[in-house]
TIFIZA-144510 format. One record per residue: y negated, z, x of N, C-alpha, C, O in turn; chain. Coordinates in steps of 0.001 Angstrom, whole numbers, plus 500000, padded with zeros to 6 digits. Each point is the difference from the previous one (the first is absolute). Example, Ala and Ser with C-alpha at 12.3 -4.5 7.8 and 13.67 -1.06 7.14 Angstrom:
<atom><n_y>505690</n_y><n_z>507800</n_z><n_x>513190</n_x><ca_y>498810</ca_y><ca_z>500000</ca_z><ca_x>499110</ca_x><c_y>498800</c_y><c_z>500000</c_z><c_x>500900</c_x><o_y>500019</o_y><o_z>500665</o_z><o_x>501036</o_x><c>A</c></atom>
<atom><n_y>498931</n_y><n_z>498615</n_z><n_x>498614</n_x><ca_y>498810</ca_y><ca_z>500060</ca_z><ca_x>500820</ca_x><c_y>498910</c_y><c_z>500730</c_z><c_x>499230</c_x><o_y>498892</o_y><o_z>500169</o_z><o_x>500509</o_x><c>A</c></atom>
// end
This chain:
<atom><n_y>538673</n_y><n_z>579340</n_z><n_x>560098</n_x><ca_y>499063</ca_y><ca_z>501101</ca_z><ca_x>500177</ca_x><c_y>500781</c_y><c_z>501295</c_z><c_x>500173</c_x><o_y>501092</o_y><o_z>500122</o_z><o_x>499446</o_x><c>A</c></atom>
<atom><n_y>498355</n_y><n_z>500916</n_z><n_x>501353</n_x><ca_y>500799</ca_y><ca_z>501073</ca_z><ca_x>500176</ca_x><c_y>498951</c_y><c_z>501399</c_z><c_x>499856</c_x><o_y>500291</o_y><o_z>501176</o_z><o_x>500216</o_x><c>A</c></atom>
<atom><n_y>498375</n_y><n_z>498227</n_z><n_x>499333</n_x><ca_y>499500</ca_y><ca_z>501211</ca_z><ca_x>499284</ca_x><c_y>498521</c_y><c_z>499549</c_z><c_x>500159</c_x><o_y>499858</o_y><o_z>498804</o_z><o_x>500253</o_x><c>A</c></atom>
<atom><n_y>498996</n_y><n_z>501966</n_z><n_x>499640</n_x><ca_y>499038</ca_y><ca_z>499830</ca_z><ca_x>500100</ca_x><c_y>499040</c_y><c_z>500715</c_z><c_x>500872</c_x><o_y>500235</o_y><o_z>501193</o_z><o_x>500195</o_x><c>A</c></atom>
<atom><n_y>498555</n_y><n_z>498195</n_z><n_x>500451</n_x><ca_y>499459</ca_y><ca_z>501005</ca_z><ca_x>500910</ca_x><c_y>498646</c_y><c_z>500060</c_z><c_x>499592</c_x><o_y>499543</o_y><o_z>499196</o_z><o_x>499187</o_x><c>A</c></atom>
<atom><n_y>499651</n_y><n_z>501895</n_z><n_x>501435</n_x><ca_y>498094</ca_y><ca_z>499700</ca_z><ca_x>499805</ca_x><c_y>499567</c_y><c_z>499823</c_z><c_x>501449</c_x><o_y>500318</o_y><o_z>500744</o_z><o_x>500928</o_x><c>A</c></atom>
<atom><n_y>498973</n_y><n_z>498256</n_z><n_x>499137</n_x><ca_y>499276</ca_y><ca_z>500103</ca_z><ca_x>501272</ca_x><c_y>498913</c_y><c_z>499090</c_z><c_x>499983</c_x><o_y>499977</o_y><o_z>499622</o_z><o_x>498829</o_x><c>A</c></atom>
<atom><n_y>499312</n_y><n_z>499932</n_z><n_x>501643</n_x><ca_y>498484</ca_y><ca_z>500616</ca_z><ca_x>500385</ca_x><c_y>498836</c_y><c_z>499263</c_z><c_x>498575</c_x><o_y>498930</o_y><o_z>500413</o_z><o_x>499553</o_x><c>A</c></atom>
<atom><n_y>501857</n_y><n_z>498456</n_z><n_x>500122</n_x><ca_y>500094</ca_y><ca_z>498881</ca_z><ca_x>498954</ca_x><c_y>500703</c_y><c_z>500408</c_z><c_x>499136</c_x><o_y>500474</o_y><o_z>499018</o_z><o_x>499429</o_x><c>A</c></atom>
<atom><n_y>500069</n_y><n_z>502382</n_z><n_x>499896</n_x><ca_y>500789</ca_y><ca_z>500125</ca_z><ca_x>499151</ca_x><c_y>501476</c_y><c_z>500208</c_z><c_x>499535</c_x><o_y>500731</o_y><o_z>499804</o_z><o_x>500972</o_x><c>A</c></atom>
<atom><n_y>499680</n_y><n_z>500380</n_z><n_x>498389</n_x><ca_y>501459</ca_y><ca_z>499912</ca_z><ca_x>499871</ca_x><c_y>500269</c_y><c_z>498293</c_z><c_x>499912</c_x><o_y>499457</o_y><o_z>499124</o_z><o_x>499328</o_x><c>A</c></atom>
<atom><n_y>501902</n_y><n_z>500844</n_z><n_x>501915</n_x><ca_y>500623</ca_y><ca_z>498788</ca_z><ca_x>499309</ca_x><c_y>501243</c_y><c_z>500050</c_z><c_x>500482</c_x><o_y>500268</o_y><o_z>500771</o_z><o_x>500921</o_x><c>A</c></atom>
<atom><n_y>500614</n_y><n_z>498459</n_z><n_x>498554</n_x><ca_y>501483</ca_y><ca_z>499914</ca_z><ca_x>500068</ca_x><c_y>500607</c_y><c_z>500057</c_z><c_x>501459</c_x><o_y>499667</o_y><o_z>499324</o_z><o_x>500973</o_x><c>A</c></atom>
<atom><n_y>501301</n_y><n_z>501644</n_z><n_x>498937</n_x><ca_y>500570</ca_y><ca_z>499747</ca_z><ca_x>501571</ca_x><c_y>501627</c_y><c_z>499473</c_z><c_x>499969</c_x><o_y>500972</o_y><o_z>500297</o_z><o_x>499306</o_x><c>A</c></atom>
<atom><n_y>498751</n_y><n_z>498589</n_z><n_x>502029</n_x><ca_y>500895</ca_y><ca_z>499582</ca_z><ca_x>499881</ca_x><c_y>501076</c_y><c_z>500226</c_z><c_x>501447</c_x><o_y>501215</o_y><o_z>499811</o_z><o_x>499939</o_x><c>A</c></atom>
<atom><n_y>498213</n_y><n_z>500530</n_z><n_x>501050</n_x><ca_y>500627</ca_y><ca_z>500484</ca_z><ca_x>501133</ca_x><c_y>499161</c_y><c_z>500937</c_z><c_x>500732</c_x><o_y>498785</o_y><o_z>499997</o_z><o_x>500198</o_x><c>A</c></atom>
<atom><n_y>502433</n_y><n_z>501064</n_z><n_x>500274</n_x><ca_y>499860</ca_y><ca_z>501101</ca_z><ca_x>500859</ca_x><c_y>500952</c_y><c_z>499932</c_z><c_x>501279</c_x><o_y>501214</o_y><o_z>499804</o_z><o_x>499948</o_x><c>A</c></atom>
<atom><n_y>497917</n_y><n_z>500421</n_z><n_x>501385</n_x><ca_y>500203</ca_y><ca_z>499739</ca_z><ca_x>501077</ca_x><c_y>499963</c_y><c_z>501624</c_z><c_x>500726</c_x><o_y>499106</o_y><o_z>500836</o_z><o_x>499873</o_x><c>A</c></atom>
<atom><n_y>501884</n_y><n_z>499251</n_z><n_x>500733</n_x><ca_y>500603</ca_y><ca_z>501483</ca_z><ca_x>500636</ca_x><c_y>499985</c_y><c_z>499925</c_z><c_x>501508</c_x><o_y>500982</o_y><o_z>499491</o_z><o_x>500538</o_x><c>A</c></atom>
<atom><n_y>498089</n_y><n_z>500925</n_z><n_x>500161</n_x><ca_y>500455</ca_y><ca_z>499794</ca_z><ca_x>501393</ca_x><c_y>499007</c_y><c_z>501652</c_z><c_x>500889</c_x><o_y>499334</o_y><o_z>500867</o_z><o_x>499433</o_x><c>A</c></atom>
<atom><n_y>501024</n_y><n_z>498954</n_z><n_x>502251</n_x><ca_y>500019</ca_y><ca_z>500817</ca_z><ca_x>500362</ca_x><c_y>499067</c_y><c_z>499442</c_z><c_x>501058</c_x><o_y>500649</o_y><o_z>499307</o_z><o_x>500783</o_x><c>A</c></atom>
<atom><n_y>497561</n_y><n_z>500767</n_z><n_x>499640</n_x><ca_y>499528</ca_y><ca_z>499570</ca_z><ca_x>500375</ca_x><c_y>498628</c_y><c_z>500876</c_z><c_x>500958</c_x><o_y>499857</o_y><o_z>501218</o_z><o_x>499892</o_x><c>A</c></atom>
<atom><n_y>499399</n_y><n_z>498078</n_z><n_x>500844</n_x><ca_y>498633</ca_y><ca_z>500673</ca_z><ca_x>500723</ca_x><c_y>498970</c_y><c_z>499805</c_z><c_x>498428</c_x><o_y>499592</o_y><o_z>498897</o_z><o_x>499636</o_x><c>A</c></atom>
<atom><n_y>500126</n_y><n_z>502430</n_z><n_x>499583</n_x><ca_y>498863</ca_y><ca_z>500324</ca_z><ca_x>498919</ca_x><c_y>498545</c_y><c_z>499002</c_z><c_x>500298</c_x><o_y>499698</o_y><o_z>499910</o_z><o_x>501190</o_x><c>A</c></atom>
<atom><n_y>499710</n_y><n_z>499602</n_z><n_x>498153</n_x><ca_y>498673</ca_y><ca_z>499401</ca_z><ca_x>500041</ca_x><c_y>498867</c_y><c_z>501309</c_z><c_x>499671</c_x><o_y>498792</o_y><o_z>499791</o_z><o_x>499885</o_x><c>A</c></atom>
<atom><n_y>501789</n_y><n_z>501471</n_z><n_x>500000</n_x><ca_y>498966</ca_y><ca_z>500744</ca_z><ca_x>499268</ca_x><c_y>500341</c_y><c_z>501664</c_z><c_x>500181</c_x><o_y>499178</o_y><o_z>500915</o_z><o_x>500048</o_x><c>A</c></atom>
<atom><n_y>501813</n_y><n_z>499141</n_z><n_x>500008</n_x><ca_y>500988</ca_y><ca_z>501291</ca_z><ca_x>500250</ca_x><c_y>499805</c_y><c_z>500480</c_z><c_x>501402</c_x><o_y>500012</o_y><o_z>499160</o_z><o_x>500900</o_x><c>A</c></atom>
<atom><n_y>499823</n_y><n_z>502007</n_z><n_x>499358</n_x><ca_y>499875</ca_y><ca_z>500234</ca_z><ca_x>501563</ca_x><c_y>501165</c_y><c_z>500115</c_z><c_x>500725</c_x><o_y>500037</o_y><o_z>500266</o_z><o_x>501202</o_x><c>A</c></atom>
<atom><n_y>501310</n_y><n_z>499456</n_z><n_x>497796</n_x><ca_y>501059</ca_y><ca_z>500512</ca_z><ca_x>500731</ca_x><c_y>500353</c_y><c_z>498198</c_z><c_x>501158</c_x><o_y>499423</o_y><o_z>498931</o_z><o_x>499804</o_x><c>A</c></atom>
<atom><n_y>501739</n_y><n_z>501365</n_z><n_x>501377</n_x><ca_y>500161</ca_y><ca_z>498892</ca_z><ca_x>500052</ca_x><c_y>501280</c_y><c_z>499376</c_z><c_x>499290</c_x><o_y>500479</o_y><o_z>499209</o_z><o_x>500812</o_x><c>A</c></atom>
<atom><n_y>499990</n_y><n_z>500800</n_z><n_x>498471</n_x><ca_y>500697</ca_y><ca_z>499495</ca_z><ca_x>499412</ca_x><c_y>500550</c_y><c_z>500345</c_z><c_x>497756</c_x><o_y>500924</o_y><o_z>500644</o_z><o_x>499503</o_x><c>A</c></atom>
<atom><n_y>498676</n_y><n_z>499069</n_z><n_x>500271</n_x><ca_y>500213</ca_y><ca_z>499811</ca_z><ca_x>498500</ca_x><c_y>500853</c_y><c_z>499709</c_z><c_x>499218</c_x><o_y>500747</o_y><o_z>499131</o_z><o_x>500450</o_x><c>A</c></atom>
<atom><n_y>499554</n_y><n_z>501286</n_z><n_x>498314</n_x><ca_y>500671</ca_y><ca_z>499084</ca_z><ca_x>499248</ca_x><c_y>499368</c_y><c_z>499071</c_z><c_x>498920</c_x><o_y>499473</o_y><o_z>500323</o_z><o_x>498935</o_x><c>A</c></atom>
<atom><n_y>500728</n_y><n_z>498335</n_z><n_x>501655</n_x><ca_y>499055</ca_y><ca_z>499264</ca_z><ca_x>498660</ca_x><c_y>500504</c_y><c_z>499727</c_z><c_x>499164</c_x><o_y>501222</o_y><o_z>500143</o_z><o_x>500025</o_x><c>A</c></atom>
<atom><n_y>498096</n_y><n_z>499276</n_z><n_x>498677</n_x><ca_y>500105</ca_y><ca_z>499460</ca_z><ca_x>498653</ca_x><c_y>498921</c_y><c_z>498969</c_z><c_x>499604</c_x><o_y>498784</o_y><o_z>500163</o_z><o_x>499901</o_x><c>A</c></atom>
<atom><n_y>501908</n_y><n_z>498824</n_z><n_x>499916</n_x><ca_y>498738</ca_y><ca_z>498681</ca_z><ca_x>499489</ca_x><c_y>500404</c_y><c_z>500087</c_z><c_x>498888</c_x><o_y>501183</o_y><o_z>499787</o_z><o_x>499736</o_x><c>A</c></atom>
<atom><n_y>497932</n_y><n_z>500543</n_z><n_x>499370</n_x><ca_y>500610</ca_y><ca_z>499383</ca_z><ca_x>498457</ca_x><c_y>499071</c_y><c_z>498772</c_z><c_x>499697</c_x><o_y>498769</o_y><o_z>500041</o_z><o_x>499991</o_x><c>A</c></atom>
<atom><n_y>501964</n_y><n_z>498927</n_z><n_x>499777</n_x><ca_y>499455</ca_y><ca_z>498425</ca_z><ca_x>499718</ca_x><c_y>500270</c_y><c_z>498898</c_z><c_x>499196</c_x><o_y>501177</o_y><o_z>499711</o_z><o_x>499786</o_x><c>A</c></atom>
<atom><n_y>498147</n_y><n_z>499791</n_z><n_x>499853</n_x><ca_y>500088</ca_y><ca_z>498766</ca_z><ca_x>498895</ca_x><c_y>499464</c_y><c_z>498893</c_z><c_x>500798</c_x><o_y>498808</o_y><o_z>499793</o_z><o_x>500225</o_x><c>A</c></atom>
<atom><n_y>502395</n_y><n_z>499379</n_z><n_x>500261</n_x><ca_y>499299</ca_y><ca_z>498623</ca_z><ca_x>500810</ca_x><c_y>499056</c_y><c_z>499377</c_z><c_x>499030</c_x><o_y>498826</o_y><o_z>499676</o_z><o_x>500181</o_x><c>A</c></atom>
<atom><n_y>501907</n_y><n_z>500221</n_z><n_x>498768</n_x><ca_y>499531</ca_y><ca_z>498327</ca_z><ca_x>498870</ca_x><c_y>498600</c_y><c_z>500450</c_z><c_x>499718</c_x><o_y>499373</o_y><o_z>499100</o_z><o_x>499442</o_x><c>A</c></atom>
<atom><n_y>499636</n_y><n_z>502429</n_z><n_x>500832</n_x><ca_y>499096</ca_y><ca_z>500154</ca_z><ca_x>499767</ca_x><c_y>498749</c_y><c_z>499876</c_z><c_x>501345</c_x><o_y>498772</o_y><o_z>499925</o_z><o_x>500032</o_x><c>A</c></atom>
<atom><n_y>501766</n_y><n_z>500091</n_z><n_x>500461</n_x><ca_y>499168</ca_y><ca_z>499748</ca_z><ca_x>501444</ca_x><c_y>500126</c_y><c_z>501155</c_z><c_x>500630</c_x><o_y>500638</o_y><o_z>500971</o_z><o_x>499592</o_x><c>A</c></atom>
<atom><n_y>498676</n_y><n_z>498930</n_z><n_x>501544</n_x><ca_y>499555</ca_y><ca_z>501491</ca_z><ca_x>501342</ca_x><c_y>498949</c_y><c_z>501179</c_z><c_x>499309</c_x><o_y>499352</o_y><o_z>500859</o_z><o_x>500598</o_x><c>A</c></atom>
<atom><n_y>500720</n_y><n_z>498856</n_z><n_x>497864</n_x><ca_y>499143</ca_y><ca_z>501425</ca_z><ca_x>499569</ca_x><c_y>500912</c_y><c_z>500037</c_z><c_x>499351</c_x><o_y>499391</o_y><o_z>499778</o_z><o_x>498953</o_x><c>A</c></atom>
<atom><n_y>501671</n_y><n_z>500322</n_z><n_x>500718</n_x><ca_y>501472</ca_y><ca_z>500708</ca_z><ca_x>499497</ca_x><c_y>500826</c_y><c_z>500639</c_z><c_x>500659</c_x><o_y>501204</o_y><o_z>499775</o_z><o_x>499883</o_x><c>A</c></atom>
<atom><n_y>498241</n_y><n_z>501280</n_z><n_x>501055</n_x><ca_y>500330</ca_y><ca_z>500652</ca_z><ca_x>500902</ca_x><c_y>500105</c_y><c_z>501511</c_z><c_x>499661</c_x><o_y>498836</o_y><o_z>500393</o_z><o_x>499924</o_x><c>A</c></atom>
<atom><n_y>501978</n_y><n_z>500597</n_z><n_x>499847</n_x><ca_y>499310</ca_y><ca_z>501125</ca_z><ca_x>500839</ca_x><c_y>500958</c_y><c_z>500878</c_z><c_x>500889</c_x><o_y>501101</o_y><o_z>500256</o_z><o_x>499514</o_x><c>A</c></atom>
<atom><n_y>498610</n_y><n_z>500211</n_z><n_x>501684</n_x><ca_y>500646</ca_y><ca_z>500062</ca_z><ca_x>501231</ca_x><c_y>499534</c_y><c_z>501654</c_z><c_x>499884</c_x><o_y>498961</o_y><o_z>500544</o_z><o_x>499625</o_x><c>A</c></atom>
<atom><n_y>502955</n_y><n_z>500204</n_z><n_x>501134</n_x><ca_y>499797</ca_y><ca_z>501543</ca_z><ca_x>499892</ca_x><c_y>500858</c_y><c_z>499946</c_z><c_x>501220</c_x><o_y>500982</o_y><o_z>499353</o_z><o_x>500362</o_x><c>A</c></atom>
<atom><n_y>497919</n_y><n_z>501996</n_z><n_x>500341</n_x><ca_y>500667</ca_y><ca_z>500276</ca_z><ca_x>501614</ca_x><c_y>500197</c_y><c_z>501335</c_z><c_x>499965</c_x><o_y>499100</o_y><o_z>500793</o_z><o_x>499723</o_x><c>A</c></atom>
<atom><n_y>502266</n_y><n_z>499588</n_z><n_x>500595</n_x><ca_y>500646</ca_y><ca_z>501484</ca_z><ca_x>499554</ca_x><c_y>500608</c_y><c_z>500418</c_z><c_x>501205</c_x><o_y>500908</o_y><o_z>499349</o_z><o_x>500518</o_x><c>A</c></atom>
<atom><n_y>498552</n_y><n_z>501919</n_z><n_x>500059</n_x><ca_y>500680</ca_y><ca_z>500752</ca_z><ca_x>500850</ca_x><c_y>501774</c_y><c_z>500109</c_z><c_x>499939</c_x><o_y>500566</o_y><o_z>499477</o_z><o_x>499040</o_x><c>A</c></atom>
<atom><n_y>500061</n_y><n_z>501063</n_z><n_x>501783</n_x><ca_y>501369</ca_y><ca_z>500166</ca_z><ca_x>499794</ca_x><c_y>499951</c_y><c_z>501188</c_z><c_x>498708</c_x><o_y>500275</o_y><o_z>499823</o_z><o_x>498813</o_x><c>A</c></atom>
<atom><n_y>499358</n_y><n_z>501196</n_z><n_x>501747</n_x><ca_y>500386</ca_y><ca_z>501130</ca_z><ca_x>498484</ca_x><c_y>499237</c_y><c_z>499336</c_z><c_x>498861</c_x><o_y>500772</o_y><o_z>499962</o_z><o_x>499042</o_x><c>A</c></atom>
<atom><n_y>498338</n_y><n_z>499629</n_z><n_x>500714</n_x><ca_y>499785</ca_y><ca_z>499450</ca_z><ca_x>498904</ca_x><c_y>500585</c_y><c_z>498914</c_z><c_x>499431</c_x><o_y>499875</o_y><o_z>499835</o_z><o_x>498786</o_x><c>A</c></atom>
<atom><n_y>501014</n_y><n_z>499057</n_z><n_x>502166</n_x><ca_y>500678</ca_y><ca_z>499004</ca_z><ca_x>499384</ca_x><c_y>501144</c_y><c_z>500788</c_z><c_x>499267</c_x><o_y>500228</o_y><o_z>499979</o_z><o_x>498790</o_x><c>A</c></atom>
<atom><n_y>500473</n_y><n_z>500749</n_z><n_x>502219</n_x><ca_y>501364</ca_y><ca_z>501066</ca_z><ca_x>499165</ca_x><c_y>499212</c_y><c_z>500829</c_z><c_x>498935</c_x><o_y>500749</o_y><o_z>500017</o_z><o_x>499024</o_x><c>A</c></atom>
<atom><n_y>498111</n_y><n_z>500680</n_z><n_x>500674</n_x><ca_y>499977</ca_y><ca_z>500255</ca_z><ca_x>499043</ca_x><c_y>499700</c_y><c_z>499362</c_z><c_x>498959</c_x><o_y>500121</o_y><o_z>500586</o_z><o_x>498925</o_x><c>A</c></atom>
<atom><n_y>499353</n_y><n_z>497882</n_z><n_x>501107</n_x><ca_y>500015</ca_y><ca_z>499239</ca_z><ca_x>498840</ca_x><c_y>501247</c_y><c_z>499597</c_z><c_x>499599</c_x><o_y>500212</o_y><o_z>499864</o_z><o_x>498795</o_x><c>A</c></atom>
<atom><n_y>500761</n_y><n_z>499894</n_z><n_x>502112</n_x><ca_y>501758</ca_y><ca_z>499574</ca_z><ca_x>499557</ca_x><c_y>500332</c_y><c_z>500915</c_z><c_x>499015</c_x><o_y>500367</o_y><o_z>499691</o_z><o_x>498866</o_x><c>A</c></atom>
<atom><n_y>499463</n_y><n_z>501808</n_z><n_x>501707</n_x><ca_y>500251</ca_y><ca_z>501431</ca_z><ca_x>499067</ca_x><c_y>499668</c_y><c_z>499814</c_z><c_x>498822</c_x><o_y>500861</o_y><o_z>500080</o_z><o_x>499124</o_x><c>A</c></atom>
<atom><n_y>497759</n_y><n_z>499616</n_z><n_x>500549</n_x><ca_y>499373</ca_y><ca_z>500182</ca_z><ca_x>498899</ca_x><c_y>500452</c_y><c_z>498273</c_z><c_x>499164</c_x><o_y>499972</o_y><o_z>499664</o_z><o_x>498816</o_x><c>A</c></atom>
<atom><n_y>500309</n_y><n_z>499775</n_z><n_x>502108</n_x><ca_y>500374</ca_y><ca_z>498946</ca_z><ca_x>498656</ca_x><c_y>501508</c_y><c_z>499983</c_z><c_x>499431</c_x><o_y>500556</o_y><o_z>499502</o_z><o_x>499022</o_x><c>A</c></atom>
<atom><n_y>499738</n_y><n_z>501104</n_z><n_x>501820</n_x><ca_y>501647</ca_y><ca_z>500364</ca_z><ca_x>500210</ca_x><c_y>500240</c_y><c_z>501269</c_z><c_x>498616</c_x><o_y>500813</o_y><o_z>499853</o_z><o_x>499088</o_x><c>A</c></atom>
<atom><n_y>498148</n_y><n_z>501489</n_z><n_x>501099</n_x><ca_y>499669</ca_y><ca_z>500704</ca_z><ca_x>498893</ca_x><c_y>499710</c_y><c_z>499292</c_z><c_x>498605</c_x><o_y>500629</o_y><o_z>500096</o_z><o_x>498946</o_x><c>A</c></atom>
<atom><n_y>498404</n_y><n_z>499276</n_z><n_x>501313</n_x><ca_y>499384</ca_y><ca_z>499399</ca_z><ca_x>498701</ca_x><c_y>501365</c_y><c_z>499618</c_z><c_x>499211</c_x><o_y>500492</o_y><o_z>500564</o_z><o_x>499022</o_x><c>A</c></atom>
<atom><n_y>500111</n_y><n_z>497962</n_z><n_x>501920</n_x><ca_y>500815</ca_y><ca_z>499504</ca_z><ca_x>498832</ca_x><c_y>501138</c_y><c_z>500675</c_z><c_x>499813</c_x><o_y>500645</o_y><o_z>499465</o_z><o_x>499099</o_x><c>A</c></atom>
<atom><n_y>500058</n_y><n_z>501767</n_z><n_x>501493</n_x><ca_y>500707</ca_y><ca_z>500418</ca_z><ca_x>499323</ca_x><c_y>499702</c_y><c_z>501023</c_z><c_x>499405</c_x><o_y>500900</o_y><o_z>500832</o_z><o_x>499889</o_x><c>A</c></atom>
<atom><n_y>498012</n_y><n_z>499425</n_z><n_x>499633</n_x><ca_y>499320</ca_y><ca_z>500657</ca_z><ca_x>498715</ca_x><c_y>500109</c_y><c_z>499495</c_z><c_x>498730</c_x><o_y>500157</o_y><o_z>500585</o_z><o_x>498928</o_x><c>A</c></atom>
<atom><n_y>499711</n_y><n_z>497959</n_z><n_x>501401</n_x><ca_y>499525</ca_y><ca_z>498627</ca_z><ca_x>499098</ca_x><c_y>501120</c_y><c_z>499889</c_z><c_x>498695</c_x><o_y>501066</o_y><o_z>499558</o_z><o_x>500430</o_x><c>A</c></atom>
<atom><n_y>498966</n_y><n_z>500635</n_z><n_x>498561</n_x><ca_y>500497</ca_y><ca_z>500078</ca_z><ca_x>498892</ca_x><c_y>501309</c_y><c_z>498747</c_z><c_x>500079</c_x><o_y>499907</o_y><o_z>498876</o_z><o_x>500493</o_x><c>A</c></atom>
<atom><n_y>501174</n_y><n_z>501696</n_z><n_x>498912</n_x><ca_y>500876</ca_y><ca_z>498784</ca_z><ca_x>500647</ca_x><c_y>499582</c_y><c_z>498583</c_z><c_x>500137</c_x><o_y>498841</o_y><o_z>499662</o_z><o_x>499761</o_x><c>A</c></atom>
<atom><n_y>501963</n_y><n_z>499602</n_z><n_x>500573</n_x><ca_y>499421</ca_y><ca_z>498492</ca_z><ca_x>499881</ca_x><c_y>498830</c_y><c_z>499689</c_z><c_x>500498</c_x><o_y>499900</o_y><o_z>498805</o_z><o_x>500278</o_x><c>A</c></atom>
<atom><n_y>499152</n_y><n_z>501858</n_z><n_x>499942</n_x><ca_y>498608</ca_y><ca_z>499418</ca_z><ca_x>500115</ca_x><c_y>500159</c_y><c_z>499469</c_z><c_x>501466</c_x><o_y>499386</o_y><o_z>498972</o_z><o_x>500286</o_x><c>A</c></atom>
<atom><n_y>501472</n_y><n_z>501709</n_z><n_x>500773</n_x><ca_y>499314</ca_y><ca_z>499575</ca_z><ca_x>501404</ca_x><c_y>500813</c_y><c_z>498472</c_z><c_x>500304</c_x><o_y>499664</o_y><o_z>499246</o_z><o_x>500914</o_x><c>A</c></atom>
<atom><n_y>501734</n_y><n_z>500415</n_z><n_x>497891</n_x><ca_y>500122</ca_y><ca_z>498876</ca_z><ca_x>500173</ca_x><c_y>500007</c_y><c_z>499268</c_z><c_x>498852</c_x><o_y>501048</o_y><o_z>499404</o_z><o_x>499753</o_x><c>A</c></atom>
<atom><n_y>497854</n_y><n_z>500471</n_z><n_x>499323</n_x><ca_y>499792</ca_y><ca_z>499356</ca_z><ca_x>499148</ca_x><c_y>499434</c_y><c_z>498611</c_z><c_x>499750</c_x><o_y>500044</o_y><o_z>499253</o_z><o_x>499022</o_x><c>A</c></atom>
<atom><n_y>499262</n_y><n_z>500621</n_z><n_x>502511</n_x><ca_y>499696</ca_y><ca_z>498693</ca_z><ca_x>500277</ca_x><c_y>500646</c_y><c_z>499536</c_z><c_x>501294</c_x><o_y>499352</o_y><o_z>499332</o_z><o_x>500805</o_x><c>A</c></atom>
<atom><n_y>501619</n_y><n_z>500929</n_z><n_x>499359</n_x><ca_y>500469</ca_y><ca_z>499255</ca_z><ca_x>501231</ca_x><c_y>500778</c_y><c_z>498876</c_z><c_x>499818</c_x><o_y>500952</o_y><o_z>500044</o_z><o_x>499221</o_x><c>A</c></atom>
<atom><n_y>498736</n_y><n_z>498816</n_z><n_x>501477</n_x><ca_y>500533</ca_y><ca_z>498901</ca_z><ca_x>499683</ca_x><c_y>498893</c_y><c_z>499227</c_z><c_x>499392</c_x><o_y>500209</o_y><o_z>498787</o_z><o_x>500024</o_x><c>A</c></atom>
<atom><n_y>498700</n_y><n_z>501568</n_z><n_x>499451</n_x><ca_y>498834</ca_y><ca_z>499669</ca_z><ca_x>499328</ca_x><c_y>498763</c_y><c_z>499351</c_z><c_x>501348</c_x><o_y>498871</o_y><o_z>499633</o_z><o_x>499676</o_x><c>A</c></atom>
// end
Protein backbone atom coordinates (compact mmCIF):
# COMPACT_ATOMS: atom_id res chain seq x y z
CA UNK A 1 0.00 0.00 0.00
CA UNK A 2 1.29 3.44 -0.67
CA UNK A 3 -1.40 5.47 0.97
CA UNK A 4 -4.97 5.93 0.91
CA UNK A 5 -7.60 7.59 -1.28
CA UNK A 6 -11.58 8.75 -1.10
CA UNK A 7 -13.55 8.25 -3.97
CA UNK A 8 -16.92 7.90 -4.85
CA UNK A 9 -17.42 4.58 -2.50
CA UNK A 10 -15.22 5.98 0.10
CA UNK A 11 -11.85 5.83 1.30
CA UNK A 12 -9.85 2.80 0.37
CA UNK A 13 -6.32 1.72 0.16
CA UNK A 14 -4.14 2.74 -2.68
CA UNK A 15 -2.08 0.70 -4.19
CA UNK A 16 -0.90 2.16 -7.59
CA UNK A 17 -0.42 5.50 -9.19
CA UNK A 18 -0.17 5.90 -12.86
CA UNK A 19 1.63 9.21 -14.38
CA UNK A 20 1.13 9.91 -17.91
CA UNK A 21 0.68 12.64 -20.48
CA UNK A 22 -2.59 12.26 -22.38
CA UNK A 23 -6.01 13.72 -24.59
CA UNK A 24 -8.31 14.86 -20.94
CA UNK A 25 -11.84 13.02 -20.86
CA UNK A 26 -13.14 16.25 -19.19
CA UNK A 27 -10.59 19.11 -19.28
CA UNK A 28 -10.94 21.47 -22.19
CA UNK A 29 -7.35 21.59 -22.66
CA UNK A 30 -5.92 19.22 -25.43
CA UNK A 31 -3.55 17.63 -23.64
CA UNK A 32 -3.17 16.90 -19.74
CA UNK A 33 -1.40 15.57 -17.15
CA UNK A 34 -3.01 12.45 -15.74
CA UNK A 35 -3.17 10.58 -12.50
CA UNK A 36 -5.08 7.24 -11.87
CA UNK A 37 -4.94 6.52 -8.39
CA UNK A 38 -5.99 2.68 -8.12
CA UNK A 39 -6.52 -0.42 -6.27
CA UNK A 40 -6.84 -3.38 -8.82
CA UNK A 41 -7.69 -6.15 -6.03
CA UNK A 42 -10.80 -3.81 -5.42
CA UNK A 43 -12.39 -3.57 -8.69
CA UNK A 44 -13.21 -0.53 -11.38
CA UNK A 45 -14.83 1.52 -8.38
CA UNK A 46 -11.31 1.86 -6.86
CA UNK A 47 -10.54 4.49 -9.01
CA UNK A 48 -10.02 8.09 -8.76
CA UNK A 49 -8.61 9.85 -11.87
CA UNK A 50 -7.05 13.72 -11.86
CA UNK A 51 -6.53 15.74 -15.14
CA UNK A 52 -4.06 18.70 -14.56
CA UNK A 53 -3.13 21.42 -16.83
CA UNK A 54 0.69 22.01 -17.34
CA UNK A 55 0.95 24.97 -14.63
CA UNK A 56 -1.03 23.17 -12.38
CA UNK A 57 0.85 19.81 -12.65
CA UNK A 58 4.27 22.02 -11.78
CA UNK A 59 2.49 23.60 -9.19
CA UNK A 60 1.45 20.46 -7.45
CA UNK A 61 5.33 19.09 -7.74
CA UNK A 62 6.07 22.66 -5.87
CA UNK A 63 3.73 22.17 -3.29
CA UNK A 64 4.57 18.60 -2.54
CA UNK A 65 8.08 19.33 -2.95
CA UNK A 66 7.24 22.36 -0.18
CA UNK A 67 5.23 20.25 1.99
CA UNK A 68 7.82 17.56 2.61
CA UNK A 69 10.55 19.61 3.16
CA UNK A 70 8.67 21.35 5.81
CA UNK A 71 7.91 17.83 7.17
CA UNK A 72 9.60 17.36 10.54
CA UNK A 73 12.69 15.25 10.08
CA UNK A 74 12.20 11.70 9.21
CA UNK A 75 8.68 11.88 8.42
CA UNK A 76 8.96 12.15 4.49
CA UNK A 77 11.04 8.91 4.72
CA UNK A 78 9.64 7.11 7.43
CA UNK A 79 7.84 4.68 5.51
CA UNK A 80 9.82 3.96 2.67
CA UNK A 81 10.54 0.60 1.97
CA UNK A 82 7.14 -0.13 3.72
Amino acid sequence: MIGDVKGAQGWFPLTHATVYVDHPRHAPQEHTLNIDFINPEQGPGARVAVELTEESALALVRAIHDALAAAPPGLASANQGK
